[in-house]
Structure formats: structure tokens, C-alpha cells
C-alpha positions in Angstrom: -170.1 72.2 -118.7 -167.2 73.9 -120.1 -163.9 75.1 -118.0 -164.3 78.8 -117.7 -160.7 79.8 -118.0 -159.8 83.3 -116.5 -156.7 85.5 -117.2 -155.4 88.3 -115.2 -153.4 90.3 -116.7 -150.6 91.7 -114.5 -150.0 95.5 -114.8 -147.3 98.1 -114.6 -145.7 99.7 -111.9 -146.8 103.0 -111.4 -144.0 106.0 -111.0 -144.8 106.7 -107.3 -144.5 103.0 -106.9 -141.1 103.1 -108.6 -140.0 105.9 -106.7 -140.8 104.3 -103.4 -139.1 101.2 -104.3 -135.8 103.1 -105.2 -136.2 105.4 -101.8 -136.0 102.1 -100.1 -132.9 100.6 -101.6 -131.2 104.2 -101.6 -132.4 104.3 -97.9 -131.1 100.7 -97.1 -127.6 101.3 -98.9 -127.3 104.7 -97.2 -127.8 102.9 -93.9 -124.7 100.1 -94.8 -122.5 102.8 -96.2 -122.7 104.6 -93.2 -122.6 102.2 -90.4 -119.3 100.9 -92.3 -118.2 104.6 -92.6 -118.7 104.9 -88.9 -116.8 101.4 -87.9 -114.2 102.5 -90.2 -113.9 106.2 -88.3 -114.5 104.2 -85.0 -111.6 101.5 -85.6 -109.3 104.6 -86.6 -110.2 106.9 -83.2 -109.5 103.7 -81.3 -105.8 103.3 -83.5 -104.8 106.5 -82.2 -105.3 105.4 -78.8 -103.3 102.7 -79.0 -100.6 104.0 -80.9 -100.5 106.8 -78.1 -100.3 103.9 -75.5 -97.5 102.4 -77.3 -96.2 105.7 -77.5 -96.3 106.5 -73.5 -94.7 102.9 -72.6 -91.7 103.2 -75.5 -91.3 106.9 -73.7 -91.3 105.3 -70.0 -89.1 102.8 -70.5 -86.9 105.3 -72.5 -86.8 107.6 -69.1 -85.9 104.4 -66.9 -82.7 103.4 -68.8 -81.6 106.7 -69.8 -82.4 108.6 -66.9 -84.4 111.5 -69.0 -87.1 111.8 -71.7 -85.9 111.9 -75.6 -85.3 115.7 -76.8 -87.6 114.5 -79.7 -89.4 111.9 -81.4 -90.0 111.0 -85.1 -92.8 109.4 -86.6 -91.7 106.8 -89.0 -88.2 106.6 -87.3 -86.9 104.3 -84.7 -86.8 105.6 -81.0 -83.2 104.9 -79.7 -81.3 105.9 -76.5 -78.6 108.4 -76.7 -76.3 107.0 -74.7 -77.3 103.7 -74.6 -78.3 103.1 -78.1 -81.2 100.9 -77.0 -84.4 100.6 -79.6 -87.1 101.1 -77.5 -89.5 101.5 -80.2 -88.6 100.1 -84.0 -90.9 102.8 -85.4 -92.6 105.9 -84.1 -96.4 105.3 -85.8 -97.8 108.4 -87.7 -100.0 110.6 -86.3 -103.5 109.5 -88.2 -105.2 113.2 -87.5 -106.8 114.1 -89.8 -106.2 117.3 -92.3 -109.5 118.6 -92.2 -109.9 118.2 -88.2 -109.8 121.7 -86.8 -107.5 120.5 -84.3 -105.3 118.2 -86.4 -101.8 118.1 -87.3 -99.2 116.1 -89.2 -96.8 115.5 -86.1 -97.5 115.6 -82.4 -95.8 118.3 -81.5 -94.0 116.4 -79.0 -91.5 118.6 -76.4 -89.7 117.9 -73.4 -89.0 120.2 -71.1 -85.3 121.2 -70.4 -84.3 118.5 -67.3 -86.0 115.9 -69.1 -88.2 114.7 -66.5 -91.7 115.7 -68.6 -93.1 116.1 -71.9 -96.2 116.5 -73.9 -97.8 116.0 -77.4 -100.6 116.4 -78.7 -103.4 114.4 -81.1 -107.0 115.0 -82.1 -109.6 112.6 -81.8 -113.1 113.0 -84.6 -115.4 111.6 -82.2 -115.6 109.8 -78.6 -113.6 106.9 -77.9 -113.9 105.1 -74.6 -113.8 107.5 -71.6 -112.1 110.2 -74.0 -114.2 113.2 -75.7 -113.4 114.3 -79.0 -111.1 117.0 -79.7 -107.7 118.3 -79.2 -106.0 115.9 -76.4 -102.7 116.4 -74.4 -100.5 113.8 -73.8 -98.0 114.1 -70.7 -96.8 111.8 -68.2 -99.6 111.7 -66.4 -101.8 110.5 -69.4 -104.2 111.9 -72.0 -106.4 115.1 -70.7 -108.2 117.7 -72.6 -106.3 121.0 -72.8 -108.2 124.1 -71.2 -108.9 127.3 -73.5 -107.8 131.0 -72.0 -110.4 132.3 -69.8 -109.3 135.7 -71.4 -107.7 136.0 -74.8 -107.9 138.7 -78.0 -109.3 136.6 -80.4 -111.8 139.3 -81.4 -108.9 142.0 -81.9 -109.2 143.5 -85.4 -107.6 146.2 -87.0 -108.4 149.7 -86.2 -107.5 152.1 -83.2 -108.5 153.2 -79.9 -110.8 151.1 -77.8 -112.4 147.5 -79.2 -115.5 146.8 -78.0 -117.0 143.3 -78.1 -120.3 144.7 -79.1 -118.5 146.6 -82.3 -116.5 143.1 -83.2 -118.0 140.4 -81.8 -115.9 137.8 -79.3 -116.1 137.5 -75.5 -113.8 140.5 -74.2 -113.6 144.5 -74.5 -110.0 146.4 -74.5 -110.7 150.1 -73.2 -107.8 152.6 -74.8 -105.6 153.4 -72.3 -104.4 157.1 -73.6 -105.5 158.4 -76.6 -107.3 156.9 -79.5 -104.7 158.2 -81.5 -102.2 156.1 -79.1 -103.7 153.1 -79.7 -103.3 151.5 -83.3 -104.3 147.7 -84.0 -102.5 146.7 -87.2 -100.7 144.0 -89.2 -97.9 142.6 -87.9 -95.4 139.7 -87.2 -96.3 137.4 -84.4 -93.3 136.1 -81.7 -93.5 133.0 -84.3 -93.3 134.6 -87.4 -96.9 134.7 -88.8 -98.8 138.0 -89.8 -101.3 138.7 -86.5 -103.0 141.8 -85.5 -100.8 143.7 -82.5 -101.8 146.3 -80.7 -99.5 149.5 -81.4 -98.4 152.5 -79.1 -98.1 155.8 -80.8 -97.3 158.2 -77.7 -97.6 162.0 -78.2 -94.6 162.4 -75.4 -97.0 164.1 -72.7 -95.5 161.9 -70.2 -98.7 160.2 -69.1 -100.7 156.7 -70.8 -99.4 156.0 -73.8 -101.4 153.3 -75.4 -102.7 149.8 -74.2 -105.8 148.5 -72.6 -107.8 148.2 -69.4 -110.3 145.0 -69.6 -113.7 145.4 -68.4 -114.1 144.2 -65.2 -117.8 142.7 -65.6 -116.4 140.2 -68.6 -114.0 138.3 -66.3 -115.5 136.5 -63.2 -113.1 135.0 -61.0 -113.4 132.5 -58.5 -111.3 133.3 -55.2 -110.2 130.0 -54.4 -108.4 128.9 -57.7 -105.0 130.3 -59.3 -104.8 132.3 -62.7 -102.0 132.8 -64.7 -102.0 136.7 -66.9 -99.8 136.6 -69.8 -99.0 139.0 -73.3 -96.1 139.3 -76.0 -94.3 142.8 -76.1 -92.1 143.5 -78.3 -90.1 147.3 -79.7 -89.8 148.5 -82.4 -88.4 151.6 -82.6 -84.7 152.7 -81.4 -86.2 155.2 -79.2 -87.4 154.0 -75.7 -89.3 156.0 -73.6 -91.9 155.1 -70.8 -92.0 152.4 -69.4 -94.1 148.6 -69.8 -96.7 147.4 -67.6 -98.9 143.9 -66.7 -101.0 144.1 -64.1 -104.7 143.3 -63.0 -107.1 144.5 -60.4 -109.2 142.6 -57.9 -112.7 143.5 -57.4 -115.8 142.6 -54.9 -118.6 143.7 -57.2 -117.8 146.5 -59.3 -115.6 147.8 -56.4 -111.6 147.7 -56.9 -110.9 146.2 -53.7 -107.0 145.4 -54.9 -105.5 142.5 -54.2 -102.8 141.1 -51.5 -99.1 141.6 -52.3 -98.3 137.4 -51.9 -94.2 138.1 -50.4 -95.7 140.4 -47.8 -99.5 139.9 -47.7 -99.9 143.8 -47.6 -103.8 145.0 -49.7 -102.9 146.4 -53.4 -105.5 148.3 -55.5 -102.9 148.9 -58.1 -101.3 145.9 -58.6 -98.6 145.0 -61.2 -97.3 141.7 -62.1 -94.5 143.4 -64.3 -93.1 147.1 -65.2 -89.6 148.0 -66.2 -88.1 150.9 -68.8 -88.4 149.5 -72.3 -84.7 150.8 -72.8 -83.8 147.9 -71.1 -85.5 145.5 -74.1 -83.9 144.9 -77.3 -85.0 146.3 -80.4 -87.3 143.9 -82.7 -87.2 141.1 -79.9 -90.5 139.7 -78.4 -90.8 139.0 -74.7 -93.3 136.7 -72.7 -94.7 138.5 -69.4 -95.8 135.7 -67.0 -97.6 136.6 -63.5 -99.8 134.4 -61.1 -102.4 135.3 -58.6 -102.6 132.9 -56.2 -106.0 131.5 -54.1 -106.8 133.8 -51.4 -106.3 131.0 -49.1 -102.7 130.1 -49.9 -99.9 129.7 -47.9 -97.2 130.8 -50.4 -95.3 133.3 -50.0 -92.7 133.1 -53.0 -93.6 133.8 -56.5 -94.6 131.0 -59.2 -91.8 129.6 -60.6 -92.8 130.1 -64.0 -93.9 133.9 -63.5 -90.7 136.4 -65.4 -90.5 137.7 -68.2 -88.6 135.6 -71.2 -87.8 136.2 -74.6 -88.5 134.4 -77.8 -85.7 132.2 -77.1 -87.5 130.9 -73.7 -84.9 132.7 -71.5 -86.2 134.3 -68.4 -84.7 137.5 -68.3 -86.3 139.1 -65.7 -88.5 138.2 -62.1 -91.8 138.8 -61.9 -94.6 139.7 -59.0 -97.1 137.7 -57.5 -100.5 137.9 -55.9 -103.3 136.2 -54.4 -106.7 136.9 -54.0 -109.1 138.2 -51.1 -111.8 136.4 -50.1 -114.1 138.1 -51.6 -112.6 138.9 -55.0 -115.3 138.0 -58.0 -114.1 139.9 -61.1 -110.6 141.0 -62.3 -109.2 142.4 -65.4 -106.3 142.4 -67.8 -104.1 145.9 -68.0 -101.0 146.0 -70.4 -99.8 149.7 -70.8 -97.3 151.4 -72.4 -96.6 154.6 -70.1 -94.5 157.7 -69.2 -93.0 158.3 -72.8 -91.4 161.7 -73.2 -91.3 161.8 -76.4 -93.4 160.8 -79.4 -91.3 158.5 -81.3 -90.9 155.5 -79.3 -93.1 152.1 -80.4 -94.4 148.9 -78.7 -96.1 146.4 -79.4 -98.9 143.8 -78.1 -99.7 140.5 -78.9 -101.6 137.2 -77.4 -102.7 138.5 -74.0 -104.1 135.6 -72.1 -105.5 134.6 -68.8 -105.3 130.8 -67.7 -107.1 129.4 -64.9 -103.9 127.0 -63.3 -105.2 123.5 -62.8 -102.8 121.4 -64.4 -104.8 121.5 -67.9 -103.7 124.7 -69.2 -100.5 124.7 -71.9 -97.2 125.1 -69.9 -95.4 128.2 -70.4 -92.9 126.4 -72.2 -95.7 125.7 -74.6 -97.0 128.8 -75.0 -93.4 129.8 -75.7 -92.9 127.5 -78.2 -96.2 128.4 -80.3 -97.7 124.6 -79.2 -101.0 125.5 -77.4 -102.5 125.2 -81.8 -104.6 128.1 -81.4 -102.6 131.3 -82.1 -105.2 134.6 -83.6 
């Protein structure tokens, strides 16, 4: 009987086989190139950390011999004592943020403040590292925190006039007119730190009465009673002419009732509260100023105003005092009120910029920060 011999004959690979075989390997080298991509971003978060550390301890050891903090630091440059001439670190490491972060920079923005006994700087981290979050982080003595955001800020102010209204542009806040639409003017200008901003103008018509600014709206600003907040804006004039008068204040309501707030020197009820007002003859032509006032928990003992509340120019001198508050118990909402007022005539001009609100719990930028354009997110 004869050997049947049999022959198979192997075929082809089809195209959808083909195509599934090369969605594997593109699946499979995908995969490696990203786990590597992902150690590699990984190693680098965890870099910064350390170089931070190395940072803090070079900076600690500095303040023990020398008796302050440095006045500045340099990356790539030794970090010696000034009156010691101690190296207490060989070289300041880079900061590794990166460009395209929305929070990073190419220094650290590192400050002291002026006695020397604190300072801050600031780095960016892509993605969580240990107990740390991403994001912008703020370095101080105390260690590395997450800087707070303005519970109230204009970054929705666009150019145009009279009243903004979030619904109209967008963003979290209103800013009623106070005086005439054609008293208020938002326009193109230059920023206490030099960079092209939207201010808000004041264009009286001298009938002695509001002359441009903004009430808030009450029902966009919850409060809570028991915690402090800090009310801030830029002012500057620009005109030689000075008429009227400048105004911060706020207002402290129990529903949608101005209730006021206390007075915190004398403890007396204020429905008309102002943290600041003075005669803008008294300002300097072309010069921006910082108004700073606090309002204090309702159930504070203080009696004397924040230390940091005044008014201070560009320069970071406090020129002038400011008022303090403090809640009432039952004080829920609040607003913002900047106002240009009283002008005569029709020729005087001021202008707005940057008005904040903070909530004070050690995480919001110092006014020395705000002062010196380092809380990184100037509109």
C-alpha cells in the first residue's frame, strides 16, 4: 500500500489580520513609551522636591550664622554669606518648571521680606508628588503650601463703560457703575508693573456727587463670619487736576439686608463702612498706590488695625493708615466698593486696577507680594 503523502499549503495573511497584528505592537509600544514618559515626568516632579529641600536647609543654615535670610538667591550661583562669606550652598539648582506649565517660570521668584526673618518662592509641580498636589506651590519658612486664589478679583473686566455684568462677559463677579455710564470707562492701560491691563477710568462731569467706580453685588460674595478677609485695589492719577476724593470700603450684610459692620478701634455698628478715603490732591500724579484693609472675625478680640492694612505706593512704602473692621455674627455676604467721588470739576482722572479680596489664612500672597507683582496671576 503506498504512503499517501499530504501537503498543506500555508496561506496569506489577510489585511484585517495585518492590521490587528500592527494595532497590537503600536498598542504594546505606546504602553512602554508612556510608562517611561511618565517615570521620566515622575523622577523630574520628585527632583524639584529635593532640590527645594536642599534649597530650605542651605536658607536655614544661612539665617543661623548670619542672623537674616539672603536679599536674593541665584540659580546656577553659589549661596554665600554677606558678612561671613560662608558657602552654604556651592550652587543654587535651576528651577526645572517647565515653559509650557501654566504656572511655571524660569526663576523662583524668591523675596525676603525687609527684617529678613521670612521669605518665599515659588515652583510648579505637573503632577502629584508625595503628599503635594500639582500646581503652583509656595515655599516659605514654614514649608511648601498651595497658594490660595482671590475670593474676589476682576478677571472678567473688559473694555467698555459703565456697569460689567458677569452675565454680558462671563467670569464670577459684577461691577455696578457707580455715577454715570459716561463716568465709568474700562480701557487700555499700564498696570502698577508696567504691562498693558484693562483699568477702570473716572470721567466726572463736576456735579459734585459719584463720579465713577463700582459697587459689587452683594449675592456673588458669601462670607463666612468667623474668618478674616483682606479688600485690596491699585489707584492711580492721571490728570494734574484733583478733585473728589478716593474711596475702599465694603458693606456687611444678613441676607440681602446691609446690616453694616462693627468699627474694630471702637466696636460701634457701621452700615457705611470705609477701609480708606482721602483727597486725591494728596497723591502724586502718574504714581500707583496699594489700598489694603482687613475685616476681622466677628469674634475677635483686636482692637488695633492689621498691620499690613495702609495704603503704599509702587515702591512698597506705606504712606498712609488704614481702617479696620470685623464682622457681626451674622454677616453672610459683603461687597467690594472703590469710588471716585465729590469732583467739582470735570477734568480730574483716576484710575482702577487689580481689586481683590483674600480670605487671611496664612495661604494667601503677602502684601509684600502682591506689591511686588509675585502672586503670577496678574489680568
Amino acid at each position: 500500500m503506498g504512503i499517501k503523502k499530504i501537503f498543506y499549503q500555508r496561506k496569506a495573511f489577510t489585511l484585517i489580520e495585518l492590521l490587528g497584528v500592527i494595532f497590537i505592537i503600536t498598542l504594546i509600544a505606546t504602553t512602554v513609551f508612556l510608562s517611561i514618559s511618565n517615570s521620566r515626568q515622575k523622577g523630574r516632579e520628585i527632583k524639584k522636591i529635593n532640590n527645594i529641600n536642599q534649597i530650605q536647609i542651605a536658607l536655614e543654615n544661612y539665617k543661623r550664622v548670619e542672623g537674616t535670610y539672603p536679599d536674593s538667591i541665584v540659580s546656577g550661583q553659589s549661596l554665600i554669606g554677606s558678612s561671613t562669606g560662608v558657602t552654604f550652598m556651592s550652587q543654587v539648582p535651576s528651577n526645572l518648571n517647565d515653559t509650557d506649565m501654566t504656572c511655571g517660570d524660569s526663576s523662583y521668584n524668591y523675596s525676603s521680606s525687609d527684617d529678613g526673618d521670612s521669605y518665599f518662592m515659588y515652583f510648579c509641580l505637573a503632577e502629584k508628588v508625595e503628599n503635594y498636589t500639582a500646581g503652583l506651590k509656595k515655599v516659605t519658612p514654614a514649608g511648601i503650601s498651595s497658594p490660595t486664589s482671590p475670593v474676589f478679583d476682576s478677571s472678567n473686566w473688559a473694555v467698555g463703560s459703565g456697569t460689567l455684568s458677569k452675565t454680558t462677559y462671563g467670569g464670577s463677579f459684577s461691577f455696578t457703575q457707580n455715577g454715570l455710564t459716561s463716568e465709568n470707562e474700562r480701557v487700555l492701560g499700564t498696570n502698577p508693573f508696567g504691562q498693558e491691563s484693562v483699568v477702570w477710568e473716572t470721567r466726572p462731569v463736576g456735579d459734585n456727587n459719584a463720579d465713577g467706580g463700582w459697587n459689587s453685588v452683594y449675592t456673588d460674595m458669601p462670607i463666612d463670619s468667623t474668618k478674616m478677609y483682606r479688600f485690596s485695589v491699585w489707584f492711580k492719577k492721571t490728570s494734574v487736576d484733583s478733585s473728589g476724593r478716593v474711596y475702599l470700603g465694603l458693606r456687611g450684610y444678613s441676607g440681602s439686608t446691609n446690616t453694616g459692620v462693627f468699627i474694630l478701634t471702637t466696636g460701634a455698628s457701621n452700615t457705611n463702612p470705609y477701609f480708606f478715603y482721602r483727597n486725591i490732591s494728596d497723591f502724586d500724579k502718574d504714581k500707583w498706590y496699594l489700598i489694603v484693609g482687613h475685616t476681622h472675625p466677628h469674634n475677635t478680640a483686636a482692637t488695633v488695625a492689621s498691620v499690613d492694612s495702609g495704603v503704599y505706593d509702587v515702591d512698597g512704602n506705606k504712606v498712609f493708615a488704614a481702617n479696620d473692621f470685623k464682622w457681626k455674627a451674622d454677616n453672610n455676604y459683603t461687597i467690594h466698593r472703590t469710588y471716585h467721588y465729590y469732583s467739582t470739576i470735570s477734568t480730574p482722572r483716576l484710575q482702577f486696577f487689580d481689586p481683590r479680596i483674600y480670605i487671611v489664612d496664612g495661604s494667601e500672597p503677602s502684601v509684600e507680594e502682591m506689591l511686588q507683582n509675585l502672586v503670577l496671576d496678574v489680568h
